[in-house]
LUMLUM-791887 format. One record per residue: x, y, z of N, C-alpha, C in turn. Coordinates in steps of 0.02 Angstrom, whole numbers, padded with zeros to 5 digits, always signed. Example, Ala and Ser with C-alpha at 12.3 -4.5 7.8 and 13.67 -1.06 7.14 Angstrom:
BEGIN
+00660-00284+00390+00615-00225+00390+00660-00165+00390;+00642-00112+00354+00684-00053+00357+00645+00002+00394;
This chain:
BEGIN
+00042-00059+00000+00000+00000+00000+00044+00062+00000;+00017+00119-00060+00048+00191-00058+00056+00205+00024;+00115+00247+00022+00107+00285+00102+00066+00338+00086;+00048+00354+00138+00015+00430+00153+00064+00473+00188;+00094+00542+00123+00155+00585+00156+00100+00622+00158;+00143+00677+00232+00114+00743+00239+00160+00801+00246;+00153+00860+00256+00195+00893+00280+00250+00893+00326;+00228+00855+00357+00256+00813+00420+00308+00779+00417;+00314+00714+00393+00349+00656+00368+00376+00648+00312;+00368+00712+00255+00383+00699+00192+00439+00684+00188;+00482+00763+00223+00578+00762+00228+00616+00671+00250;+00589+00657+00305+00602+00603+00323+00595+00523+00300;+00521+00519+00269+00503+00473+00225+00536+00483+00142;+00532+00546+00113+00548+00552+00056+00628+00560+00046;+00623+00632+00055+00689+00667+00050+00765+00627+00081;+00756+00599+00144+00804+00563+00178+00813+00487+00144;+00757+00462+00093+00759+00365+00069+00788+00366+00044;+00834+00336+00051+00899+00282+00026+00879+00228-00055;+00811+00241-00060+00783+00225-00121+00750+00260-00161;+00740+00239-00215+00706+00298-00265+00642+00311-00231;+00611+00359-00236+00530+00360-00200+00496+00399-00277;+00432+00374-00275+00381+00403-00324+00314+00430-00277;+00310+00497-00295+00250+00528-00249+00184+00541-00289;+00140+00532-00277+00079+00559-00308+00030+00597-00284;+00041+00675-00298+00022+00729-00275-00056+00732-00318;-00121+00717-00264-00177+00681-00274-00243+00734-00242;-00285+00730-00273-00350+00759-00216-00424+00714-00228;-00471+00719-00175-00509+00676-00181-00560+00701-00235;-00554+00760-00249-00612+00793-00306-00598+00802-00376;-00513+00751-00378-00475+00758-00443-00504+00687-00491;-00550+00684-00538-00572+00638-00584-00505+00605-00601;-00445+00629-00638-00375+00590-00678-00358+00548-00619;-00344+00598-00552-00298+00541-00494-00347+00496-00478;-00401+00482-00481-00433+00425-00470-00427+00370-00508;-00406+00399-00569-00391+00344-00621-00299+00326-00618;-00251+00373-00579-00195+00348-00580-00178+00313-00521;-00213+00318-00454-00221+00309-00379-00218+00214-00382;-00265+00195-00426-00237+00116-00422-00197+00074-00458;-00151+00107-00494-00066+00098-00521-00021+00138-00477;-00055+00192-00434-00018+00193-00377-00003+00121-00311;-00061+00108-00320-00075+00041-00263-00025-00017-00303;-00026-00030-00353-00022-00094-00390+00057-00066-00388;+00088-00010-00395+00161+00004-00390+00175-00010-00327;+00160+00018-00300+00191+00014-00211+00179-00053-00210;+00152-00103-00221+00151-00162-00193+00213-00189-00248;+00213-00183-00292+00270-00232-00346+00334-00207-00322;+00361-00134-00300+00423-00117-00269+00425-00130-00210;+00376-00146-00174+00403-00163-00098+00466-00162-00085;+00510-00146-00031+00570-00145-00050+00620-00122-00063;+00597-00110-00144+00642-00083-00199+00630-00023-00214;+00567+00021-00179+00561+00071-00185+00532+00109-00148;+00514+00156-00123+00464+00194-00099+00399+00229-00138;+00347+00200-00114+00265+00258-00160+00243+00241-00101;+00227+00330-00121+00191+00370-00074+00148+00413-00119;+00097+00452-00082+00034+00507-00100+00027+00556-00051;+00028+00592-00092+00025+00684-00046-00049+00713-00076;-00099+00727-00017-00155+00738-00021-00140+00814-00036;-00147+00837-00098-00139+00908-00092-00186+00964-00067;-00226+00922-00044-00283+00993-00015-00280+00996+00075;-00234+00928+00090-00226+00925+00172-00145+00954+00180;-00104+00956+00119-00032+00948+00110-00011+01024+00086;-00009+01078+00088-00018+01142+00046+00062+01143+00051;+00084+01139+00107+00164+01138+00105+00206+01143+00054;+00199+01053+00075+00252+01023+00023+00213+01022-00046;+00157+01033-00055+00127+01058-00126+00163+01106-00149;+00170+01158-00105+00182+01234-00134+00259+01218-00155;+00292+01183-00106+00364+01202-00101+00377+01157-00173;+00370+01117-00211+00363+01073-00266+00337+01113-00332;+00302+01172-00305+00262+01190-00362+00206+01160-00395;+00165+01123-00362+00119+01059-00387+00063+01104-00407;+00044+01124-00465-00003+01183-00508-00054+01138-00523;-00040+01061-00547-00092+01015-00586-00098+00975-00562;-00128+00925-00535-00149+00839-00522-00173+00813-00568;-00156+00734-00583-00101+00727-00528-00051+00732-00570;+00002+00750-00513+00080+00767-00535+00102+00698-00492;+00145+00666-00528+00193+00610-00503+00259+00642-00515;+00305+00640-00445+00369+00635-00451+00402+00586-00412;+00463+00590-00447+00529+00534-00439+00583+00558-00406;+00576+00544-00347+00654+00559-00310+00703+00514-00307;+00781+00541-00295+00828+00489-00292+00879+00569-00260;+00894+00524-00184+00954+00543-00157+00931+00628-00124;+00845+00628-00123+00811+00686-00114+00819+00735-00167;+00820+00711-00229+00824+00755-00268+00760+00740-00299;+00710+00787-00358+00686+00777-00410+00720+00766-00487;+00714+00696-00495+00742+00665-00544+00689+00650-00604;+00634+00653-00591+00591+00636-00659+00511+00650-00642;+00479+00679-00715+00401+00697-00653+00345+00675-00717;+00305+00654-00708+00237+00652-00748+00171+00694-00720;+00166+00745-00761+00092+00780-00748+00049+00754-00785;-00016+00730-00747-00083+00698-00777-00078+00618-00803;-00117+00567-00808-00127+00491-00814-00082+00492-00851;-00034+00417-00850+00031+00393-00854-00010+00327-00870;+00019+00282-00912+00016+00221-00915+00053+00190-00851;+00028+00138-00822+00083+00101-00773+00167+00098-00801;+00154+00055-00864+00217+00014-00890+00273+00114-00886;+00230+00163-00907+00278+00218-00897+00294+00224-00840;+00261+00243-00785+00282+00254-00713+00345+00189-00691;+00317+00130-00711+00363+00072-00692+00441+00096-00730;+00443+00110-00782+00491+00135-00828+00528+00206-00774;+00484+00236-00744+00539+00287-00717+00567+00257-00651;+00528+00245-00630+00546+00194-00557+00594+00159-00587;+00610+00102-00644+00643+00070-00647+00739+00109-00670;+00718+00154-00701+00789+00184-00717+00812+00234-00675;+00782+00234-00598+00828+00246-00535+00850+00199-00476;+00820+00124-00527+00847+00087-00447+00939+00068-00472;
């Protein structure tokens, strides 16, 4: 299962993993993230492990929204080493998302 980041835990969960992490900056009134939210699930479970996914509620999350610049949902990004390394704005095929995940492990 995706984590649930917040303002809170992001630095620590995200920024500090020792593995690539993929975030999905999401809201519950967003039609697309509902359709990317369960290739979010189906990712986090196939990297167990090997990766970190997580979801940032952007309407509980304004923070780390703002500090990202997150203008559209959903926005997926790819960290490695706390950096932003790769980002998809709006529905992604899985096999793509798997594709960015895969060329940071």
């Amino acid at each position: 299962m995706a984590l649930e980041l917040t303002d809170a835990n992001f630095d620590e969960l995200v920024l500090k993993s020792d593995k690539p992490v993929l975030v999905d900056f999401w809201a519950e009134w967003c039609g697309p993230c509902r359709m990317v939210g369960p290739i979010v699930e189906e990712l986090a479970a196939e990297y167990d492990g090997k990766a970190v996914i997580g979801k940032v509620n952007v309407d509980e999350n304004s923070e780390i929204s703002g500090k990202f610049g997150i203008r559209n949902i959903p926005t997926l990004l790819v960290f490695k080493n706390g950096e932003v390394v790769d980002k998809q704005v709006g529905v992604a095929a899985k096999a793509a998302l798997a594709g960015k995940i895969d060329a940071q492990l």
